[in-house]
C-alpha positions as CSV (number, residue, x, y, z in Angstrom):
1,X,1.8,47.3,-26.1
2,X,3.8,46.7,-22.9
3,X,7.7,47.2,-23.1
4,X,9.7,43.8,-22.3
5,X,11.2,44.0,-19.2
6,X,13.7,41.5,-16.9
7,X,12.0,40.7,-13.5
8,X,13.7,41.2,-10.9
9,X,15.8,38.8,-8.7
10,X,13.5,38.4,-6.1
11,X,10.5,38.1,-8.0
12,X,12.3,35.6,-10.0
13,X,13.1,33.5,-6.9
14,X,9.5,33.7,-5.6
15,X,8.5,31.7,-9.1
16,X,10.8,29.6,-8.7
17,X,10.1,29.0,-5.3
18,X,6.5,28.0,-6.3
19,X,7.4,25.1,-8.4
20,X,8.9,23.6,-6.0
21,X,7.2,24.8,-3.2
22,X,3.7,24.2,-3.0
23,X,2.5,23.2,0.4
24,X,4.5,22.6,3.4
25,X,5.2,18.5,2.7
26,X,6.8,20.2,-0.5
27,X,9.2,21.8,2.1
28,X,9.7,18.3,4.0
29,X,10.5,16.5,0.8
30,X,13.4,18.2,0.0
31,X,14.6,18.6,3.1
32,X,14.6,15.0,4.4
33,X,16.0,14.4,0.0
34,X,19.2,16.3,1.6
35,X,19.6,14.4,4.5
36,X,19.4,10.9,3.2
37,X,21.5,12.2,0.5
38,X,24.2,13.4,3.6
39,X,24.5,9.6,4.3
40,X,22.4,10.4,7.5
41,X,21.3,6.9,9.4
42,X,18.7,8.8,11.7
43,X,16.0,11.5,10.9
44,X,14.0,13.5,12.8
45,X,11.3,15.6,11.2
46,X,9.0,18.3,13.8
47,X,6.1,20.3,12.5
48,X,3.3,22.7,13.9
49,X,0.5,23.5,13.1
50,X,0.8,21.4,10.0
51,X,3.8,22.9,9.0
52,X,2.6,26.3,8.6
53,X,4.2,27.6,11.7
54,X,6.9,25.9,11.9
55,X,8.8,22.8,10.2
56,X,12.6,21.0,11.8
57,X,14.5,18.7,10.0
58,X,17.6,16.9,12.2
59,X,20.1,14.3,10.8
60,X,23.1,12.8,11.3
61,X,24.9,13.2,8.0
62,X,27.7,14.4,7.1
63,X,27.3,18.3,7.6
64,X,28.1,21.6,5.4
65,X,31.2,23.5,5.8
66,X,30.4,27.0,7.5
67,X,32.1,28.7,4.3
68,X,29.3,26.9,1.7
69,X,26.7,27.5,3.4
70,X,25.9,30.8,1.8
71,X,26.4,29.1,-1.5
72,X,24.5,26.6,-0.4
73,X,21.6,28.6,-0.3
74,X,22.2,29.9,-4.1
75,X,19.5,29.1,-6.8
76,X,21.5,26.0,-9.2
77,X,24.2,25.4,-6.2
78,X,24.6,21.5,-5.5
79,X,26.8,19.0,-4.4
80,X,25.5,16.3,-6.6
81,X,26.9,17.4,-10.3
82,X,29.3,18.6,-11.8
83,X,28.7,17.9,-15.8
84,X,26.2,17.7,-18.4
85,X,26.7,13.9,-18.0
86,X,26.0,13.6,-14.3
87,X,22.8,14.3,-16.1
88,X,22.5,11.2,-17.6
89,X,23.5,9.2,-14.3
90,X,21.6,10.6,-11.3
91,X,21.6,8.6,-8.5
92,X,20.7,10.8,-5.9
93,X,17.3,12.2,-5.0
94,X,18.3,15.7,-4.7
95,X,20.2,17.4,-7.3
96,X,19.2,20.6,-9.0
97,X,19.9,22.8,-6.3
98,X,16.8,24.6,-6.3
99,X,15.5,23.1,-2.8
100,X,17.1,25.4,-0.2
101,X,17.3,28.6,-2.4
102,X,13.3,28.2,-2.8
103,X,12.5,27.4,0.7
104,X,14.5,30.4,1.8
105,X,12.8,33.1,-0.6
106,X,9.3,32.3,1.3
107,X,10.0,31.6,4.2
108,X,12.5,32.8,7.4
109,X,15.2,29.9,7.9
110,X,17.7,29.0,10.3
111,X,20.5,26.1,10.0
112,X,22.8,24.5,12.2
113,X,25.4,22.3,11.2
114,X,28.7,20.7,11.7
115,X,30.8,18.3,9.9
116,X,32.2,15.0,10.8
117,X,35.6,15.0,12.2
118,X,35.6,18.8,13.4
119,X,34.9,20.4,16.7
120,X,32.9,23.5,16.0
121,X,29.7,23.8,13.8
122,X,28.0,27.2,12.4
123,X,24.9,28.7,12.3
124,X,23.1,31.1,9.6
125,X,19.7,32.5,9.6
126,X,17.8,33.4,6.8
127,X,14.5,35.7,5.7
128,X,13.2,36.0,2.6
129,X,16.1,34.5,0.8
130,X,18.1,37.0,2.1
131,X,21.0,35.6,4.4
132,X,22.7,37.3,7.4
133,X,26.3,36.6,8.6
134,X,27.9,33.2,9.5
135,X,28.3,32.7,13.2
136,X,30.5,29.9,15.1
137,X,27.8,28.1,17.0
138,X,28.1,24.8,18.8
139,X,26.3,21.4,17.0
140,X,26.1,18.2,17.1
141,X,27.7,16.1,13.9
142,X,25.3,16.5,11.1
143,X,22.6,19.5,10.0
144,X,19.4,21.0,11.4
145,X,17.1,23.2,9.4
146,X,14.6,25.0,10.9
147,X,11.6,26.9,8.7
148,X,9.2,28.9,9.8
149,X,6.2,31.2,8.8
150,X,6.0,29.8,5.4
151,X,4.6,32.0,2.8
152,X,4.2,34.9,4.4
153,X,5.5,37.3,1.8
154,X,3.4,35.4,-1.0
155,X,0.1,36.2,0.2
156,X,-1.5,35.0,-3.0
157,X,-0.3,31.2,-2.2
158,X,-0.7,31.6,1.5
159,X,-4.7,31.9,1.0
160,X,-4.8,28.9,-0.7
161,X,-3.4,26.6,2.2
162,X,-5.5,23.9,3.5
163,X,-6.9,23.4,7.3
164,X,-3.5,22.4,9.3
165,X,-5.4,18.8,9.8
166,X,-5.1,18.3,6.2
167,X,-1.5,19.1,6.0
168,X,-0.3,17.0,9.0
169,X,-2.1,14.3,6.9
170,X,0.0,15.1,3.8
171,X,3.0,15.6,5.9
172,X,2.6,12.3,7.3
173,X,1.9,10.5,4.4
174,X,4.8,11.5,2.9
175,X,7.0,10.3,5.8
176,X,5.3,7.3,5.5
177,X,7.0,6.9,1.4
178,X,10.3,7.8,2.7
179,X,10.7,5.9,6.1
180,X,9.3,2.7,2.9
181,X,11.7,4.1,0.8
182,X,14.7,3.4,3.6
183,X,14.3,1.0,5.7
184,X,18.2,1.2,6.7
185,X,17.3,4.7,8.2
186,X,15.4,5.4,11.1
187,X,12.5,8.4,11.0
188,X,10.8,9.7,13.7
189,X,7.9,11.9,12.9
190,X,6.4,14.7,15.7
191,X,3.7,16.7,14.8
192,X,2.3,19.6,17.0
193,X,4.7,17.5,20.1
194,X,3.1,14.1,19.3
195,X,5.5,11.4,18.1
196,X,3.3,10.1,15.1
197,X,5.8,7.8,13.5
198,X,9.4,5.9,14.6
199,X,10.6,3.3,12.1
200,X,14.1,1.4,13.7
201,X,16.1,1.5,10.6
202,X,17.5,-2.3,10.7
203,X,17.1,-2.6,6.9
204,X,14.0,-4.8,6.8
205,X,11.7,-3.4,4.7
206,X,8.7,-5.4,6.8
207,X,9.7,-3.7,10.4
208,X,9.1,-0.6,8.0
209,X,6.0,-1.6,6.4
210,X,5.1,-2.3,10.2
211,X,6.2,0.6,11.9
212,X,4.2,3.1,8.4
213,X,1.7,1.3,7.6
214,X,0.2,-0.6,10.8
215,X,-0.2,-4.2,12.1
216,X,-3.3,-5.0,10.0
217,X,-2.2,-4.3,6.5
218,X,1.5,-5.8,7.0
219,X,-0.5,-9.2,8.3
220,X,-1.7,-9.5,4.3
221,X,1.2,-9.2,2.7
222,X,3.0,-11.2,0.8
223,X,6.6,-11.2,-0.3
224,X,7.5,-10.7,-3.9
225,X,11.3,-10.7,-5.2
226,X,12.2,-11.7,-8.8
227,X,14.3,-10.3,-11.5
228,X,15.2,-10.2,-15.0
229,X,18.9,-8.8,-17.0
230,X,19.4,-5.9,-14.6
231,X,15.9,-5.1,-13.3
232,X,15.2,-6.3,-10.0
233,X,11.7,-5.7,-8.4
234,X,11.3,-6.9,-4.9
235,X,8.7,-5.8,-1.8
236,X,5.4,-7.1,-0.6
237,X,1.9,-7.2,-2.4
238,X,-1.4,-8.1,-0.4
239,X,-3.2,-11.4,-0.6
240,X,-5.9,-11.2,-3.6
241,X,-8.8,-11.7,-0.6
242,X,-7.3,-8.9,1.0
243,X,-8.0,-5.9,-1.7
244,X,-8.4,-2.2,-1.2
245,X,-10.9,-0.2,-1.9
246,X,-9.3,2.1,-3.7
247,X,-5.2,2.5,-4.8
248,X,-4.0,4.4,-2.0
249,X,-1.8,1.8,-0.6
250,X,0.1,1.5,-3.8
251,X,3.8,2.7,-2.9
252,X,6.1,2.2,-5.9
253,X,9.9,2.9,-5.7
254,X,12.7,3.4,-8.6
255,X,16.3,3.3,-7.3
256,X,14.8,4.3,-3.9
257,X,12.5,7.1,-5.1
258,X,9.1,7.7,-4.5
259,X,7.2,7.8,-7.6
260,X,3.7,7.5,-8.6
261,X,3.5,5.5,-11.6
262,X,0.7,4.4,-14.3
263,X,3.0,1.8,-15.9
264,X,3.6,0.8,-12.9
265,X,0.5,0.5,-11.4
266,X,-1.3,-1.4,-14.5
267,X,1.7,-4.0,-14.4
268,X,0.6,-4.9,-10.9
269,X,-2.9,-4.9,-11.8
270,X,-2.2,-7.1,-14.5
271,X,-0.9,-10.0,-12.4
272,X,-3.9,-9.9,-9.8
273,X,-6.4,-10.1,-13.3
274,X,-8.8,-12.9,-12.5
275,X,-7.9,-13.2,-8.8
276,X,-8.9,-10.0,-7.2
277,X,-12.5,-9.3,-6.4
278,X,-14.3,-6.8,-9.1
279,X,-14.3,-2.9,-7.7
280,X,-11.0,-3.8,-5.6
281,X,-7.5,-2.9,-5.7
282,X,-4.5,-4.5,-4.8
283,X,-2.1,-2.9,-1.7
284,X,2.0,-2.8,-2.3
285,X,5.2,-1.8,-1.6
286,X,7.3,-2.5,-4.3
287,X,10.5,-1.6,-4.7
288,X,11.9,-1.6,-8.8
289,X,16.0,-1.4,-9.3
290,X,17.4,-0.9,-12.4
291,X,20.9,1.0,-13.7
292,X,20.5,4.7,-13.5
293,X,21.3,5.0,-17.0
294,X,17.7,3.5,-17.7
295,X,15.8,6.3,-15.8
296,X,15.0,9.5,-16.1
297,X,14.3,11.2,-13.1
298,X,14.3,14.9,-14.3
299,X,11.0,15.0,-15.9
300,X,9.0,16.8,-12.9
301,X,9.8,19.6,-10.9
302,X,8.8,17.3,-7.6
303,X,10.1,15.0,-8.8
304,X,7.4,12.3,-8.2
305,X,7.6,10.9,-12.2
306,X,10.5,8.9,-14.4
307,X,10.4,7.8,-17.2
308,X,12.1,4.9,-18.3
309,X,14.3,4.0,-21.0
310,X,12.6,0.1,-22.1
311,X,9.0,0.4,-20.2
312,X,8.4,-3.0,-21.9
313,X,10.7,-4.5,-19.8
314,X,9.9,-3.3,-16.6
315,X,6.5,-4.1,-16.9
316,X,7.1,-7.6,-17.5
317,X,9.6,-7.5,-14.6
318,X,6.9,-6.0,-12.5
319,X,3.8,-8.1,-14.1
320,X,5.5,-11.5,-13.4
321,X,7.1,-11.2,-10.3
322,X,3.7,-10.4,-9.0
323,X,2.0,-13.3,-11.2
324,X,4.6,-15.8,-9.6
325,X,4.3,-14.7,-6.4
326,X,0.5,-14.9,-6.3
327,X,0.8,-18.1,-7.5
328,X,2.7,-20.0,-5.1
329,X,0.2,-18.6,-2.6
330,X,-3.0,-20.0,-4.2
331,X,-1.1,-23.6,-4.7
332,X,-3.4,-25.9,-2.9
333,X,-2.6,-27.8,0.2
334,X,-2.4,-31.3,0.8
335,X,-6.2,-32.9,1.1
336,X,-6.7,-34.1,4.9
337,X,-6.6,-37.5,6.0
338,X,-10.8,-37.7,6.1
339,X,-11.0,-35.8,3.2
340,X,-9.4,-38.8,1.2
341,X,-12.0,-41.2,2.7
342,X,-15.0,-39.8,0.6
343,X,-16.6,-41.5,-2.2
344,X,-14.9,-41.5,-5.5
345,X,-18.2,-39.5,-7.0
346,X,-18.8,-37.3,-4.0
347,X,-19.8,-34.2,-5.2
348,X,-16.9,-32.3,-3.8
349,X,-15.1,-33.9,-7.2
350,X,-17.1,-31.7,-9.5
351,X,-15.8,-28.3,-8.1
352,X,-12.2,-29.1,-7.7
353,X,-9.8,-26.6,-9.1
354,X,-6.1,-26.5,-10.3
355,X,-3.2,-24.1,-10.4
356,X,-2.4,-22.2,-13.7
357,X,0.9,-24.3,-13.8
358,X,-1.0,-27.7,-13.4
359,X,-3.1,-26.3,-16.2
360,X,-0.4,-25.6,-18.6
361,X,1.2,-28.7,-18.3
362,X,-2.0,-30.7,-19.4
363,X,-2.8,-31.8,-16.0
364,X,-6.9,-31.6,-16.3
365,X,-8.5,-34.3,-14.6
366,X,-11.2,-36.0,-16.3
367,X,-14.9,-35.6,-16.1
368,X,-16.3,-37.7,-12.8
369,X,-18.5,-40.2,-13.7
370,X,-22.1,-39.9,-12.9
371,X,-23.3,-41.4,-10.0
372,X,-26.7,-42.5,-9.0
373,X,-28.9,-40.2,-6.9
374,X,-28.8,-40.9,-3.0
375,X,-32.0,-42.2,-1.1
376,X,-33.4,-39.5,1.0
377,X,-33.1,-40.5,4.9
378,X,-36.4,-38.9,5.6
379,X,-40.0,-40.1,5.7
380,X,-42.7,-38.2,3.0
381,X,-45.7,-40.4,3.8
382,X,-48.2,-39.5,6.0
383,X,-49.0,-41.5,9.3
384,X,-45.6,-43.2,9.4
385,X,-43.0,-42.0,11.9
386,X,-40.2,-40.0,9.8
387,X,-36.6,-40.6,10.5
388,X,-34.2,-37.5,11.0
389,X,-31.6,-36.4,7.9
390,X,-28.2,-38.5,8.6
391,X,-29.8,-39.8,12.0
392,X,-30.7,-43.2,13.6
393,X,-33.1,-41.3,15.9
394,X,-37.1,-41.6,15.3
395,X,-38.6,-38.4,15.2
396,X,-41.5,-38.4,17.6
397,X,-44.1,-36.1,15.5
398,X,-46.6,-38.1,13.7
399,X,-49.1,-36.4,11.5
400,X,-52.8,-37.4,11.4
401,X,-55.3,-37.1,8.7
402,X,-58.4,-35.6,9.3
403,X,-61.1,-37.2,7.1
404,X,-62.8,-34.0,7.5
405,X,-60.4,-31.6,6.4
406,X,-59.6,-33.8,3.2
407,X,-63.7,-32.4,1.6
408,X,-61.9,-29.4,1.5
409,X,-61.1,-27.1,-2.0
410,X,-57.5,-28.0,-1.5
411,X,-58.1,-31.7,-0.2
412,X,-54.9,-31.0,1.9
413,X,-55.4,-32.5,5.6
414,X,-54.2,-30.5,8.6
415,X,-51.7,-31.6,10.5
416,X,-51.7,-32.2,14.5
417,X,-49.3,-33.4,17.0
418,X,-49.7,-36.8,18.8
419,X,-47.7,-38.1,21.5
420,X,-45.4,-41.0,20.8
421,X,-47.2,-44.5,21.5
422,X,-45.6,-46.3,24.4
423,X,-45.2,-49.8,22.0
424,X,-42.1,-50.2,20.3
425,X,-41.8,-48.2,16.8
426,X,-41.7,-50.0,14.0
427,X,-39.0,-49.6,10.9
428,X,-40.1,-46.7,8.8
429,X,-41.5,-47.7,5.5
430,X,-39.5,-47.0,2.3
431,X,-40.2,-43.8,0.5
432,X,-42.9,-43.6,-1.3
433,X,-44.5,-41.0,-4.1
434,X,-48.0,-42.1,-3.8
435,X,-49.8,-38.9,-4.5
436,X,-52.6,-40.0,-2.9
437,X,-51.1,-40.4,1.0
438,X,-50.6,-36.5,0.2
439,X,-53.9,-35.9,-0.3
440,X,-52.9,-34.1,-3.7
441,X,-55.7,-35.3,-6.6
């Protein structure tokens, strides 16, 4: 039987490191985390190759002192708690203090920062997890990370990287959640020296929507705010004609987290029920706000799942906000001026519809009366001149009977075209159903 042995530190910290670690939008995430935590107002995220050679994170927070930032790079070392209950209350979207320490330990790092109100910044480098010496170094206010050759000790995760196409796509998707996630921040997203995203961080979450997600899909949205106690869900959903094929355009936040959420998702489902086309989805970006105290985000090592303290009540706060919304859109209009001219038992009467609030409040119309059947305008007997549907005109083809053609099996007569006489046309005759003037037996 094997003896029972510690590992050592360094193994330990390459565990660790894939946890949280997995691909190089892991190493993004908790980067960027940091820097809106630092109170930055502008973000700038580089990559290469997909990340894999190299990934540079800029912001314009509020810096590390050069004395932490060897602690700073400690496994469990944050500036976010300081108690078991801070626990209980997180309100920030980094805070184990795992992020740096497990970037580091697969990767080489360098960092360059300065803090508000000072003159001179410092600089540290990084490989392996292992840091060299702190050097004065001059900065501008805020922090710059710089990672590269990611995973090149752990050759067994290395081999299981994706083409660098597929992780500029996760990469960018990802910016996508977080410029949604804060519209009062501006991102700008380069990948391989290509500026893929800029969002201009005025707080409106539709210049966001605009800038991630494109001109077509913000054109069918439409705005949803309601809440109910202290739950406050507010954002855009897409017009019920305008559904997905498939829920990728489902962005849900929690206190300004990007979460991925089944209770979430079936509230919003819920309120499109009967109004979205089968084998479609519904598009969003909502945004849920509720006390901290209400939400547990330390359930997932990436963070990307709560749970929540009455899920009952966030999905009605989520399922009717998106019902009532919906349903001031499909209110109908006022009727045109011609419309109101029609008969009172035209058939557009039998397929009018109501809202559900109309319905609820006993407004059904009655049946419509039946009304009797119309004349046709057109001619059905043979050697008569037929008149055009809806038209004053005379049609000038004039079928003949051919006496010859009517000894036939069918006794149907074959019809030729005759020029118009030059006389004056006589009023059609009134419809007729003789059988006979078909030459039917």
């Amino acid at each position: 039987m094997p003896h029972i042995q510690q590992l050592e530190s360094h193994v330990a910290d390459l565990i660790a490191a894939g946890e949280v670690v997995e691909r190089p939008a892991s190493v993004v995430k908790e980067l960027v985390e940091n820097a809106v935590d630092a109170g930055s107002s502008a973000v700038v995220v580089e990559i290469r190759r997909g990340g894999m050679g190299m990934i540079r994170v800029t912001d314009n927070g509020c810096g590390i002192a050069p004395e932490e930032l060897p602690t700073a790079f400690l496994r469990h070392a944050t500036s976010k708690l300081r108690t078991e209950e801070d626990l209980g209350k997180i309100g920030t979207l980094g805070f184990r203090g795992e992020a740096l320490a497990a970037i580091s330990a697969v990767s080489r790092v360098d960092i360059l920062t300065r803090q508000t109100g000072t003159t001179e910044g410092a600089a540290l480098h990084l490989e392996g997890g292992v840091p060299g010496a702190v050097e004065p170094a001059g900065a501008p206010e805020g922090t710059t990370i710089t990672v590269r050759d990611l995973f090149y000790n752990t050759p067994a995760r290395l081999k299981f990287m994706r083409k660098d196409s597929a992780e500029t796509a996760a990469v960018n998707g990802l910016m996508q959640h977080l410029a949604l996630s804060h519209p009062d921040i501006s991102f700008k997203f380069i990948k391989d020296g290509v500026e893929a995203l800029l969002t201009p961080g005025d707080g409106k979450l539709d210049s966001a929507v605009y800038a991630a997600l494109g001109r077509d899909f913000a054109r069918g949205l439409v705005p949803v705010s309601g809440s109910g106690g202290d739950i406050t869900v507010s954002g855009f959903v897409t017009a019920p004609l305008m559904g997905r094929g498939s829920r990728s355009m489902q962005v849900f936040f929690v206190n300004g987290r990007f979460i991925k959420s089944q209770l979430l998702t079936a509230a919003l489902e819920e309120g499109y029920r009967n109004q979205i086309m089968k084998g479609k989805f519904p598009g969003c970006v909502l945004s849920v706000t509720l006390p901290v105290t209400a939400v547990d985000v330390n359930v997932h090592p990436a963070k990307t799942q709560v749970k929540f303290a009455r899920e009952h009540d966030v999905f009605d706060a989520v399922y009717h906000t998106v019902l009532d919304a919906l349903g001031k859109t499909s209110a109908p209009a006022a009727a045109p001026a011609q419309e109101a001219r029609l008969p009172a038992a035209s058939r557009q009467d039998f397929f009018q519809t109501m809202d559900a609030k109309t319905f609820r409040q006993g407004g059904a119309k009655p049946a419509p009366q039946p009304a009797a059947p119309a004349r046709p305008a057109w001619n059905t007997e043979l050697r008569a001149p037929a008149r055009v549907a809806d038209s004053g005109q005379t049609s000038f083809y004039q079928t003949k009977r051919s006496e010859s053609a009517a000894q036939g099996a069918l006794g149907r007569a074959p019809a030729s075209v005759t020029s118009p006489p030059d006389t004056q046309q006589s009023s059609p005759p009134a419809p007729s159903c003789n059988k006979g003037a078909l030459g039917r037996p």
